[in-house]
mmJSON file of the N, C-alpha and C atoms, coordinates in Angstrom:
{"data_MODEL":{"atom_site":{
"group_PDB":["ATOM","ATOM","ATOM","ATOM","ATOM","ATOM","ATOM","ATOM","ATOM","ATOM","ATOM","ATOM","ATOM","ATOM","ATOM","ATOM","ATOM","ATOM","ATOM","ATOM","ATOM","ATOM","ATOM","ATOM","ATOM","ATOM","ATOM","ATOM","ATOM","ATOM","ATOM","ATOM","ATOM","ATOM","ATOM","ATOM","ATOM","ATOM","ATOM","ATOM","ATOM","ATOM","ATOM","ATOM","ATOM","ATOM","ATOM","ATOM","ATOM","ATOM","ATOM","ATOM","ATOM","ATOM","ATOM","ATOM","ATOM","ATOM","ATOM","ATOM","ATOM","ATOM","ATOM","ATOM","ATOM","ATOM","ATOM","ATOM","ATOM","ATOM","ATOM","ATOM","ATOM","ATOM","ATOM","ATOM","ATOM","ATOM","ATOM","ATOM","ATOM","ATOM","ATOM","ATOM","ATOM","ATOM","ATOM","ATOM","ATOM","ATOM","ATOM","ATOM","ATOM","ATOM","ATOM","ATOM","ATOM","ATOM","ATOM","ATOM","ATOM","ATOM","ATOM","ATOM","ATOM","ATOM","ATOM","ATOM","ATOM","ATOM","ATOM","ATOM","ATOM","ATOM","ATOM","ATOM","ATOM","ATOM","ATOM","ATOM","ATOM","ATOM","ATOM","ATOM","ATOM","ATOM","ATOM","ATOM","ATOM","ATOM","ATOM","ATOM","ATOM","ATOM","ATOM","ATOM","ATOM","ATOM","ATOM","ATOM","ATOM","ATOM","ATOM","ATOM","ATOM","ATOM","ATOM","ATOM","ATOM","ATOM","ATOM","ATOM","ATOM","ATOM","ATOM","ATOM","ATOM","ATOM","ATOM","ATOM","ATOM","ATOM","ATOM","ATOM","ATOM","ATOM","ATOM","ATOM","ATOM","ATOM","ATOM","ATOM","ATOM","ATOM","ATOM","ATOM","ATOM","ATOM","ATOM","ATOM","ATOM","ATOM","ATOM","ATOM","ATOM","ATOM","ATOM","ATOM","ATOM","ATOM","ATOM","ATOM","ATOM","ATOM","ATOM","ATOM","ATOM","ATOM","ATOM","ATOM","ATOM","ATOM","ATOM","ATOM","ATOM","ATOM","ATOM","ATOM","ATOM","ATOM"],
"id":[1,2,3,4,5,6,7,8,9,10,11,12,13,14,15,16,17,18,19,20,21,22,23,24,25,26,27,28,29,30,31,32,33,34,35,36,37,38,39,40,41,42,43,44,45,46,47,48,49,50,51,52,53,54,55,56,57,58,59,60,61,62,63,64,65,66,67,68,69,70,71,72,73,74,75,76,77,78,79,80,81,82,83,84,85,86,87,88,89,90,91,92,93,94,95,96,97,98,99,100,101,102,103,104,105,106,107,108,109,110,111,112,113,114,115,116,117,118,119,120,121,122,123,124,125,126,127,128,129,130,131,132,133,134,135,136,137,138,139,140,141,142,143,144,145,146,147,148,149,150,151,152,153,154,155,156,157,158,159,160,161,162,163,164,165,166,167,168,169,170,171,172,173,174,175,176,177,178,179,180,181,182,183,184,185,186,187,188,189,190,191,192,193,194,195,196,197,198,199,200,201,202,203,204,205,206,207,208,209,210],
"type_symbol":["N","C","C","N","C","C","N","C","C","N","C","C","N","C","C","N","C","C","N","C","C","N","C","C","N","C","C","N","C","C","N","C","C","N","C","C","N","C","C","N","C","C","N","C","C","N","C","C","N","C","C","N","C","C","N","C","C","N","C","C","N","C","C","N","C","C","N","C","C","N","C","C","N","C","C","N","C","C","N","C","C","N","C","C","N","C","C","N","C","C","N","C","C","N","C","C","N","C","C","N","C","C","N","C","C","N","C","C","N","C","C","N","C","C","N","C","C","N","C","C","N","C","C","N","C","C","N","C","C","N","C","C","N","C","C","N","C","C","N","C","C","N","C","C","N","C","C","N","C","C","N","C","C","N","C","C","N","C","C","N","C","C","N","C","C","N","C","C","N","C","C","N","C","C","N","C","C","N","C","C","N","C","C","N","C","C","N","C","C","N","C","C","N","C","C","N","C","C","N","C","C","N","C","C","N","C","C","N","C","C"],
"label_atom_id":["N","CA","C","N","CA","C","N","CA","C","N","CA","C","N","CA","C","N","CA","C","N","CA","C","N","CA","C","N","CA","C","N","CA","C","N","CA","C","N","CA","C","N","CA","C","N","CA","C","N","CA","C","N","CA","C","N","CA","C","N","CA","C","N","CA","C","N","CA","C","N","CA","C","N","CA","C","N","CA","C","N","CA","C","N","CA","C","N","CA","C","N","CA","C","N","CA","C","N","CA","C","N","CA","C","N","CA","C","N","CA","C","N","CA","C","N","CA","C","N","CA","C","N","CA","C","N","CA","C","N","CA","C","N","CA","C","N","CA","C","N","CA","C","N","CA","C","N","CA","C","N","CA","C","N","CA","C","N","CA","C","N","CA","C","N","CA","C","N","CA","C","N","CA","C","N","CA","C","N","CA","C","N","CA","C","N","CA","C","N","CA","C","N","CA","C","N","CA","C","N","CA","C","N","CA","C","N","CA","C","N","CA","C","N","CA","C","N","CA","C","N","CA","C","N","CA","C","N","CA","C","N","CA","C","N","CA","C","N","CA","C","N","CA","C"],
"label_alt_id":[null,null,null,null,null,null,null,null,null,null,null,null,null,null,null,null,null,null,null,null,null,null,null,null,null,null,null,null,null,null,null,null,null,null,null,null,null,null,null,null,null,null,null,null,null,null,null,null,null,null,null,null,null,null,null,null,null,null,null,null,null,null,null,null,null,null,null,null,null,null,null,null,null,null,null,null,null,null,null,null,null,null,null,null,null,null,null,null,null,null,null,null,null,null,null,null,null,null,null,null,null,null,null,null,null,null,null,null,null,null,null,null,null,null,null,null,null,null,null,null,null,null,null,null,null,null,null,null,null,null,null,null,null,null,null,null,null,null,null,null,null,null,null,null,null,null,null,null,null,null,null,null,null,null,null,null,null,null,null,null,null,null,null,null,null,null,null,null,null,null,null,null,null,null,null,null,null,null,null,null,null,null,null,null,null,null,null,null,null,null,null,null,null,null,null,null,null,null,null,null,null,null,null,null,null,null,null,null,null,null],
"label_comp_id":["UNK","UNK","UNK","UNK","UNK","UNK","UNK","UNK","UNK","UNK","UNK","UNK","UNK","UNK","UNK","UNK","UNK","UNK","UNK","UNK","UNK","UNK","UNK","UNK","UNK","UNK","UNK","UNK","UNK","UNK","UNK","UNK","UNK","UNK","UNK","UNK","UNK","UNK","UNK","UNK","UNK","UNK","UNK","UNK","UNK","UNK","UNK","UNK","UNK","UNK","UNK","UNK","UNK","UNK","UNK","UNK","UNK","UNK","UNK","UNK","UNK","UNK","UNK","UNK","UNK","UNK","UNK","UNK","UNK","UNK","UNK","UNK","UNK","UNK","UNK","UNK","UNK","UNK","UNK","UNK","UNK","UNK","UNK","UNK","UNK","UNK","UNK","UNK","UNK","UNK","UNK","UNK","UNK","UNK","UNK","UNK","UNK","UNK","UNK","UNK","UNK","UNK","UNK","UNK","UNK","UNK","UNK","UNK","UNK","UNK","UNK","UNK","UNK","UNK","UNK","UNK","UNK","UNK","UNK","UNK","UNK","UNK","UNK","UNK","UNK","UNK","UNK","UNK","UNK","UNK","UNK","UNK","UNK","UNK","UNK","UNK","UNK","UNK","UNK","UNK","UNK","UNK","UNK","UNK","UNK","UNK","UNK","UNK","UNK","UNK","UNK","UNK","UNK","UNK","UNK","UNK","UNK","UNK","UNK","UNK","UNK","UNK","UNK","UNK","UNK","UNK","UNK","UNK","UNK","UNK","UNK","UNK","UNK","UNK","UNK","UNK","UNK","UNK","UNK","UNK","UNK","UNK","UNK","UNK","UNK","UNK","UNK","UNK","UNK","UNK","UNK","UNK","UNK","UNK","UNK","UNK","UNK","UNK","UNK","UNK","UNK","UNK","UNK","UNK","UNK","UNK","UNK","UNK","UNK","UNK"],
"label_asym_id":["A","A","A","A","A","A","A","A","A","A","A","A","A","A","A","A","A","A","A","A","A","A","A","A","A","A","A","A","A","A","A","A","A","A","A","A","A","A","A","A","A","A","A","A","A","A","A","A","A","A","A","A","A","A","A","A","A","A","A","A","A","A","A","A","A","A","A","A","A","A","A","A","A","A","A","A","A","A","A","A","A","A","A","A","A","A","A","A","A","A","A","A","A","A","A","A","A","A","A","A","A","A","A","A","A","A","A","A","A","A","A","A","A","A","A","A","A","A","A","A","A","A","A","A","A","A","A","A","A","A","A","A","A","A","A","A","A","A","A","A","A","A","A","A","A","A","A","A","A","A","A","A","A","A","A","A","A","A","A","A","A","A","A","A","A","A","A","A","A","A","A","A","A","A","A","A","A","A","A","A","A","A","A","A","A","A","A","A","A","A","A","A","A","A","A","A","A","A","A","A","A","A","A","A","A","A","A","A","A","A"],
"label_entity_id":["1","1","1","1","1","1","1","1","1","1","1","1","1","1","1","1","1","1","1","1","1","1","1","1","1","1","1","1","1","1","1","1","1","1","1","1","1","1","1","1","1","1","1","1","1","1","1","1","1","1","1","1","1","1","1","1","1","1","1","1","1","1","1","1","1","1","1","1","1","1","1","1","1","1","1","1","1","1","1","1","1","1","1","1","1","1","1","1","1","1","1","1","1","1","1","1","1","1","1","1","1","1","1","1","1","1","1","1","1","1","1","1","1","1","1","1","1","1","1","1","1","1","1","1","1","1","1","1","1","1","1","1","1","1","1","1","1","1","1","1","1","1","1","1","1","1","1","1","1","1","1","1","1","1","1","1","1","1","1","1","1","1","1","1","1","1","1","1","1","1","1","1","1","1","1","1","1","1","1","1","1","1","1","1","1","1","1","1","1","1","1","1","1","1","1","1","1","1","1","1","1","1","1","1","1","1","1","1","1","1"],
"label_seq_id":[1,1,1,2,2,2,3,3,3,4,4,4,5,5,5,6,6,6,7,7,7,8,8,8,9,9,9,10,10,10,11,11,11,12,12,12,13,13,13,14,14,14,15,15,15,16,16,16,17,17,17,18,18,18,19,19,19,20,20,20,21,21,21,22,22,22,23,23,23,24,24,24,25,25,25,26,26,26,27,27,27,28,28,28,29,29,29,30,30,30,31,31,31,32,32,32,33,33,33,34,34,34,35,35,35,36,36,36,37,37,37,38,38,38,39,39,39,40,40,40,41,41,41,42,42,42,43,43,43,44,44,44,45,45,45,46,46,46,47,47,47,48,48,48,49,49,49,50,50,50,51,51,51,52,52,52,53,53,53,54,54,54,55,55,55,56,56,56,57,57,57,58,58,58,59,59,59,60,60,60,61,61,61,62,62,62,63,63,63,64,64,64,65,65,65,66,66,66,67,67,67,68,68,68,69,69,69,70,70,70],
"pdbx_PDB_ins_code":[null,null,null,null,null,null,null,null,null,null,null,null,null,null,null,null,null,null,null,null,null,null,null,null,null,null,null,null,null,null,null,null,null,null,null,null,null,null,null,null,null,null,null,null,null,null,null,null,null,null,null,null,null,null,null,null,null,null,null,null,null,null,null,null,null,null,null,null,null,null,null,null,null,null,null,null,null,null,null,null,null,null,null,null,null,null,null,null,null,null,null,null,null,null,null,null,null,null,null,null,null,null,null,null,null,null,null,null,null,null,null,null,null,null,null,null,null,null,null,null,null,null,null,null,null,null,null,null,null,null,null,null,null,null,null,null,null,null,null,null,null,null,null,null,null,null,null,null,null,null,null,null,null,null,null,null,null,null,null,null,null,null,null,null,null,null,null,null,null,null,null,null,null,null,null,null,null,null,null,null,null,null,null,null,null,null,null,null,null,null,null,null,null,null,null,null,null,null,null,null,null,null,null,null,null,null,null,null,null,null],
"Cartn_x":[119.548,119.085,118.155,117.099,116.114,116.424,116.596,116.856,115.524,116.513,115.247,114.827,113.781,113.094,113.53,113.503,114.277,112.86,112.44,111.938,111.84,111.098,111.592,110.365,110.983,109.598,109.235,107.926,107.568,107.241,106.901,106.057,106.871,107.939,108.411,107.542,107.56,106.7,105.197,104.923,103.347,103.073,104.262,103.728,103.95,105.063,105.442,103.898,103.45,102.762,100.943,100.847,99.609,99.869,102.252,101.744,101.653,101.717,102.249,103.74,103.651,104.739,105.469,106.306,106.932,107.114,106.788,106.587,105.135,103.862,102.81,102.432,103.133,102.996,103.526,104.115,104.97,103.964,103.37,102.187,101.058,100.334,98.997,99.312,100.507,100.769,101.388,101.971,102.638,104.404,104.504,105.637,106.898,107.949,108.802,109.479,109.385,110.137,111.142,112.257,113.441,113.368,112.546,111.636,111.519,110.325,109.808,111.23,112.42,113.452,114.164,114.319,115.14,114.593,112.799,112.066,112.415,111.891,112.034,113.849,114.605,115.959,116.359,115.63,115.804,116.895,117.225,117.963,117.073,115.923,114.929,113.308,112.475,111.739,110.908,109.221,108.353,108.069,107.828,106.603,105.911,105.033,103.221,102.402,102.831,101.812,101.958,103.138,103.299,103.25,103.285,102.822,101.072,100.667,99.117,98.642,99.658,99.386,99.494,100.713,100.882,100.358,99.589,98.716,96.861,96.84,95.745,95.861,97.032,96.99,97.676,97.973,98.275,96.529,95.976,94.478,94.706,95.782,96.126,96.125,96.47,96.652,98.037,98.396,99.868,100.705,99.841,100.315,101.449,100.514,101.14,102.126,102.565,103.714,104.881,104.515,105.876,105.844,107.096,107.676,108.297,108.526,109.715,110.242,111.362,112.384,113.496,114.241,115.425,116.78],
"Cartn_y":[102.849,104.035,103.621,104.097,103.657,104.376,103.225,103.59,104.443,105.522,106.129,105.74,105.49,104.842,106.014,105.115,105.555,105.625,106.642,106.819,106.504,105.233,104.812,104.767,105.6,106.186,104.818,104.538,103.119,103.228,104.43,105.013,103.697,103.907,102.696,101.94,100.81,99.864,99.844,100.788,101.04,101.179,102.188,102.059,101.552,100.547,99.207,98.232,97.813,96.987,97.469,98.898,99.385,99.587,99.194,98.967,100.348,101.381,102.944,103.529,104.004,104.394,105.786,106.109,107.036,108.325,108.552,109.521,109.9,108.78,109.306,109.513,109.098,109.653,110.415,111.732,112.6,113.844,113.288,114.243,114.266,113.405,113.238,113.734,114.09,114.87,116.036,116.257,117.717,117.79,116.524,116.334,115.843,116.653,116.625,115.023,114.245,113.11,112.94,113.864,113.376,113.946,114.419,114.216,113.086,112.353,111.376,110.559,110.531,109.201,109.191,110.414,110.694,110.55,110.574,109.604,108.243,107.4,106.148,105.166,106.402,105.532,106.318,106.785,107.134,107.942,109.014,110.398,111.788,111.644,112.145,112.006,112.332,112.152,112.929,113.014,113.837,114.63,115.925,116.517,116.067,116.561,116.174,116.014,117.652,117.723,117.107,116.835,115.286,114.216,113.797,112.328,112.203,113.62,113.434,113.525,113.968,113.928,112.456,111.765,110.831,109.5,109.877,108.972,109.195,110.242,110.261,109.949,110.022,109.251,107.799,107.298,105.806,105.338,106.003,105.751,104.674,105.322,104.544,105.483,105.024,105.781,106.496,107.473,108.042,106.558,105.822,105.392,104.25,103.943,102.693,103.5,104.518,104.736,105.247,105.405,105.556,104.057,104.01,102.498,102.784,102.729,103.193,101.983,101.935,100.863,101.722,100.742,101.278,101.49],
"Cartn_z":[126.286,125.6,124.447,123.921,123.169,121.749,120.801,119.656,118.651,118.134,117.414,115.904,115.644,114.501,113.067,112.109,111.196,110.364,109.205,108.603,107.261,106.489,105.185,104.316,103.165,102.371,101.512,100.879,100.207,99.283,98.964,97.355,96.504,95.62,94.845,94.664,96.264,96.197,95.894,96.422,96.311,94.78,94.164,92.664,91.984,92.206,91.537,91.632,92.667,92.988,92.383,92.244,91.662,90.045,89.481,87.851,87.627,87.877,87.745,87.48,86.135,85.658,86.833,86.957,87.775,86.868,86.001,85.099,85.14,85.546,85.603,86.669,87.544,89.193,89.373,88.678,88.665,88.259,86.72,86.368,86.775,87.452,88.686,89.908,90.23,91.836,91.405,90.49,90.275,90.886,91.366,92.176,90.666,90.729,89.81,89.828,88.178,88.575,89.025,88.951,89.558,91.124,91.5,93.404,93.423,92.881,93.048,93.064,92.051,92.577,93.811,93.869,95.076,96.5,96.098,97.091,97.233,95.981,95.944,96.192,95.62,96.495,97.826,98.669,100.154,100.45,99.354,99.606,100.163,100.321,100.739,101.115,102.19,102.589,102.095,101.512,100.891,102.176,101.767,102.598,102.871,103.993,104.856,103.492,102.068,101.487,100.092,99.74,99.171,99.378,100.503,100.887,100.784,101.159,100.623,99.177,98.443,97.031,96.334,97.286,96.776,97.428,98.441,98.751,97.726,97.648,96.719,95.6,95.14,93.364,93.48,94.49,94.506,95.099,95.541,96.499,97.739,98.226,99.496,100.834,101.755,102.908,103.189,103.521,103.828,104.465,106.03,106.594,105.741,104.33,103.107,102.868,102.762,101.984,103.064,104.283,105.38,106.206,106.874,107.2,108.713,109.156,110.114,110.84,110.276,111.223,112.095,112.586,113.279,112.44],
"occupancy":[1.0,1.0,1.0,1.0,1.0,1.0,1.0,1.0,1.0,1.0,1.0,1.0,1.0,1.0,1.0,1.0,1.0,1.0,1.0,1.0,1.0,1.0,1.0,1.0,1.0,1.0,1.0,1.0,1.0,1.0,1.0,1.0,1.0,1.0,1.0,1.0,1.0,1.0,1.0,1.0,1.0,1.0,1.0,1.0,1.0,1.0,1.0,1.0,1.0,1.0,1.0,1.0,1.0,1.0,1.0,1.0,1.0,1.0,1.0,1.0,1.0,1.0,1.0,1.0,1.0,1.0,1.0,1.0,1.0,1.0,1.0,1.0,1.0,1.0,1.0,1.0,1.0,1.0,1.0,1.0,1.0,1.0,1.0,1.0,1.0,1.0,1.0,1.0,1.0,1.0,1.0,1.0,1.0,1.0,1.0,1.0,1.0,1.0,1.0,1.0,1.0,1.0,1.0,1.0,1.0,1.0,1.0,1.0,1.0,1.0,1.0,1.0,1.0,1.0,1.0,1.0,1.0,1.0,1.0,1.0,1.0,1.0,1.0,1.0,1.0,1.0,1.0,1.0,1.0,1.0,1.0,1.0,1.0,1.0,1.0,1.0,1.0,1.0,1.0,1.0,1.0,1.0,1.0,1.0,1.0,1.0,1.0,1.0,1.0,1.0,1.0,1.0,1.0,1.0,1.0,1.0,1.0,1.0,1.0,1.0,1.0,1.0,1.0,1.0,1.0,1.0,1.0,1.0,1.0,1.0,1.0,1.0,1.0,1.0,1.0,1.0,1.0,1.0,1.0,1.0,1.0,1.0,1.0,1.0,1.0,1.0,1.0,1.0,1.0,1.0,1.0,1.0,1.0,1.0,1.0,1.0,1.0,1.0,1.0,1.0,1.0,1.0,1.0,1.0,1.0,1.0,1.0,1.0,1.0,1.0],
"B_iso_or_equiv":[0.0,0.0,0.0,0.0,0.0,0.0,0.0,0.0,0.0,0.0,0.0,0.0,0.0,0.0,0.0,0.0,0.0,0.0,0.0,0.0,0.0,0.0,0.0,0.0,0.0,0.0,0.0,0.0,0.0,0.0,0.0,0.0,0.0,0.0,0.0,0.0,0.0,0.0,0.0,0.0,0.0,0.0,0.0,0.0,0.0,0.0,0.0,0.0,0.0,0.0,0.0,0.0,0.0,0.0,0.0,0.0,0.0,0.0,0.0,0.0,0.0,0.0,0.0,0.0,0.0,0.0,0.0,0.0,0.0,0.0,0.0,0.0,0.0,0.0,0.0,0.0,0.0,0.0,0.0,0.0,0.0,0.0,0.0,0.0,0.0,0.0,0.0,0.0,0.0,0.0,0.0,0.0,0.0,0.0,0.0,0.0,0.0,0.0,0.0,0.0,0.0,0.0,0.0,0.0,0.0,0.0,0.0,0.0,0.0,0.0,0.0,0.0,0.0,0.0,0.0,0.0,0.0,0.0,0.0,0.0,0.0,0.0,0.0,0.0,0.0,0.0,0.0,0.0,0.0,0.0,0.0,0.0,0.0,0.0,0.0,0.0,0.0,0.0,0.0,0.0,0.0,0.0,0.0,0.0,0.0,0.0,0.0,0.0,0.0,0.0,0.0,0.0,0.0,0.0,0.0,0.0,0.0,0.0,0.0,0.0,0.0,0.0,0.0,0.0,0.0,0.0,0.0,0.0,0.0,0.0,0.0,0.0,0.0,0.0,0.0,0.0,0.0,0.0,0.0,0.0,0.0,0.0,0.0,0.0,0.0,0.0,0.0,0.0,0.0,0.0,0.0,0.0,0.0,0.0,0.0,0.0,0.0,0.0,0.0,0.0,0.0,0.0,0.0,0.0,0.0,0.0,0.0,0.0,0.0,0.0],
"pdbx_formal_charge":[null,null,null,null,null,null,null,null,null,null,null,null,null,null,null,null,null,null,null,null,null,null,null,null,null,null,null,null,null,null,null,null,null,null,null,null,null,null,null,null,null,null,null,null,null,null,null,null,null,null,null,null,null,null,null,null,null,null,null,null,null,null,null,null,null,null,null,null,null,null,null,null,null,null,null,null,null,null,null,null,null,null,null,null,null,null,null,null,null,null,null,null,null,null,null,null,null,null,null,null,null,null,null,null,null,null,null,null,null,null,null,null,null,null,null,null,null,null,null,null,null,null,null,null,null,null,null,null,null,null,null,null,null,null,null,null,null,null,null,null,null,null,null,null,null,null,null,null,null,null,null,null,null,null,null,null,null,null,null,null,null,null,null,null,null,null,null,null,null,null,null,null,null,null,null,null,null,null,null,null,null,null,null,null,null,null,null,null,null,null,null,null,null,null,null,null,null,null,null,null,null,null,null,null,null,null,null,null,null,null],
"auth_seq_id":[1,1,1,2,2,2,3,3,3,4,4,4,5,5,5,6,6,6,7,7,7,8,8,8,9,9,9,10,10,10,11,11,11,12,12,12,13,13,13,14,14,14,15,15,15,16,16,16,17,17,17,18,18,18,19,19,19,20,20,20,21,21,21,22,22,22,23,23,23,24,24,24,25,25,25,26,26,26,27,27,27,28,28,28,29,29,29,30,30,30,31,31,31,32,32,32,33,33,33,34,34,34,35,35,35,36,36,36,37,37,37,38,38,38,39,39,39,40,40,40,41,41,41,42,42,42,43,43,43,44,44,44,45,45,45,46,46,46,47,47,47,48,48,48,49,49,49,50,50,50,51,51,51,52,52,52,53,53,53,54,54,54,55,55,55,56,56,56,57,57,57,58,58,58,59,59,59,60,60,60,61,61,61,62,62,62,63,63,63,64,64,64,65,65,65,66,66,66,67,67,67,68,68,68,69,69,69,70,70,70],
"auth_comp_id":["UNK","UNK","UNK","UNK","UNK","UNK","UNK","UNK","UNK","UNK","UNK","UNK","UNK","UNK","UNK","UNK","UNK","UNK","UNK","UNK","UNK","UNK","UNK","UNK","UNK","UNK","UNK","UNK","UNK","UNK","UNK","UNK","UNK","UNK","UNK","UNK","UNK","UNK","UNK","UNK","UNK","UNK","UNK","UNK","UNK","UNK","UNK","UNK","UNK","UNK","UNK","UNK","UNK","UNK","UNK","UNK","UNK","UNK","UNK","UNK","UNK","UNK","UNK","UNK","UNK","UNK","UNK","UNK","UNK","UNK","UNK","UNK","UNK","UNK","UNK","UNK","UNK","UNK","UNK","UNK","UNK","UNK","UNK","UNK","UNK","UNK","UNK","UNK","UNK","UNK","UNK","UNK","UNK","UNK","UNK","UNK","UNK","UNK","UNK","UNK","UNK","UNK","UNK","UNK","UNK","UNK","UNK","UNK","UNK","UNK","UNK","UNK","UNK","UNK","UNK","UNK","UNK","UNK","UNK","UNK","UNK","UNK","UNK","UNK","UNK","UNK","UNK","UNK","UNK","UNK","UNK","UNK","UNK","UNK","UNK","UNK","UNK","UNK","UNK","UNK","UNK","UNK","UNK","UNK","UNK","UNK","UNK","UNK","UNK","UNK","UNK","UNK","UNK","UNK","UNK","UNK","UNK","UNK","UNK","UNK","UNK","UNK","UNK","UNK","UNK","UNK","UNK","UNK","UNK","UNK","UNK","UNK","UNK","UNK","UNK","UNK","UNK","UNK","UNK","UNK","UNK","UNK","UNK","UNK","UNK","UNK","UNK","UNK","UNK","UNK","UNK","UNK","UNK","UNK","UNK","UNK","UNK","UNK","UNK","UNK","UNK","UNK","UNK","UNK","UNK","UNK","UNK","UNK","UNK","UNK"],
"auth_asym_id":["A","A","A","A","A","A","A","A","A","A","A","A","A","A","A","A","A","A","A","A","A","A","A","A","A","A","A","A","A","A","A","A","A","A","A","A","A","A","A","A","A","A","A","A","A","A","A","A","A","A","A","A","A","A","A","A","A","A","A","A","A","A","A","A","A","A","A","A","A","A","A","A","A","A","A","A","A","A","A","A","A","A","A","A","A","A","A","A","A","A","A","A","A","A","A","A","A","A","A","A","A","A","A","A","A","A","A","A","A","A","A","A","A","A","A","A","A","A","A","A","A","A","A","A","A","A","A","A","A","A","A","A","A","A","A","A","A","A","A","A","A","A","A","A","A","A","A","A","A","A","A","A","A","A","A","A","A","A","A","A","A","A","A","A","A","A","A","A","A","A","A","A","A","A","A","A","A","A","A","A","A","A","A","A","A","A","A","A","A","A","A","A","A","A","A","A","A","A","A","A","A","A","A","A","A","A","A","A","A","A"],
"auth_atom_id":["N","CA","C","N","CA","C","N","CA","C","N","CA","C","N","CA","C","N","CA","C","N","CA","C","N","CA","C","N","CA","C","N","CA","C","N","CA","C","N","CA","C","N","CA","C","N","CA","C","N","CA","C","N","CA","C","N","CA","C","N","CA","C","N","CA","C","N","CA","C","N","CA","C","N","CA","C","N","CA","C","N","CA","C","N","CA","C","N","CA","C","N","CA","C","N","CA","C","N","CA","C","N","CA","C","N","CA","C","N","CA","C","N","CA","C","N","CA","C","N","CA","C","N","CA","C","N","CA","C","N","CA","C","N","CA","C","N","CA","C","N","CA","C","N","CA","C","N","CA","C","N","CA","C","N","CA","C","N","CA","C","N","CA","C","N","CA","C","N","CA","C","N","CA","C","N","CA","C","N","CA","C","N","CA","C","N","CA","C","N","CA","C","N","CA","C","N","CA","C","N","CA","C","N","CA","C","N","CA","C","N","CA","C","N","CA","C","N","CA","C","N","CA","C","N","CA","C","N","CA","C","N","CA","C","N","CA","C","N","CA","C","N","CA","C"],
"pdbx_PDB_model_num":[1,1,1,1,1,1,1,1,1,1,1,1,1,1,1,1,1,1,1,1,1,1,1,1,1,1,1,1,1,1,1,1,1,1,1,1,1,1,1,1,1,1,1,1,1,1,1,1,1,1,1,1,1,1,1,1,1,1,1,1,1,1,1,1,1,1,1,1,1,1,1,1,1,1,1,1,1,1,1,1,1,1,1,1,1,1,1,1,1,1,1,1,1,1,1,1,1,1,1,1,1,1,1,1,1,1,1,1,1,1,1,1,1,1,1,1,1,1,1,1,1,1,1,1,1,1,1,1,1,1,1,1,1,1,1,1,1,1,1,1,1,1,1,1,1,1,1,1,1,1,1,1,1,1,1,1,1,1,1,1,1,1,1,1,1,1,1,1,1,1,1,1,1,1,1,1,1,1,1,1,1,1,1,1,1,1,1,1,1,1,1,1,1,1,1,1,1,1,1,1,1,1,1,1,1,1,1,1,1,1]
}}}
């Protein structure tokens, strides 16, 4: 039976690694900080139209900030 791929959000990393406070990636997307943690420790997955918010203020691609393992 083929295992189904698990969905793992990366923002954290991405804004760890671009040196972005999580308070100011909070006020450049409009996305509430305590969203944004509950992104970054994987109790929830962003929207289509947050992952585009938050690919435009990291200036990365959506694809950088989703992962999918098993």
């Amino acid at each position: 039976m083929a295992q189904k791929l698990k969905p793992v959000c990366l923002v954290k990393e991405v804004r760890e690694a671009k040196g972005v406070k999580q308070k100011d990636l909070a006020d450049a997307t409009g996305i509430l900080q305590q969203r944004l943690s509950c992104y970054e420790n994987g109790h929830e997955l962003p929207s289509v139209t947050n992952l585009c918010r938050l690919a435009m203020a990291l200036d990365v691609s959506i694809n950088d900030l989703i992962e999918y393992g098993v």
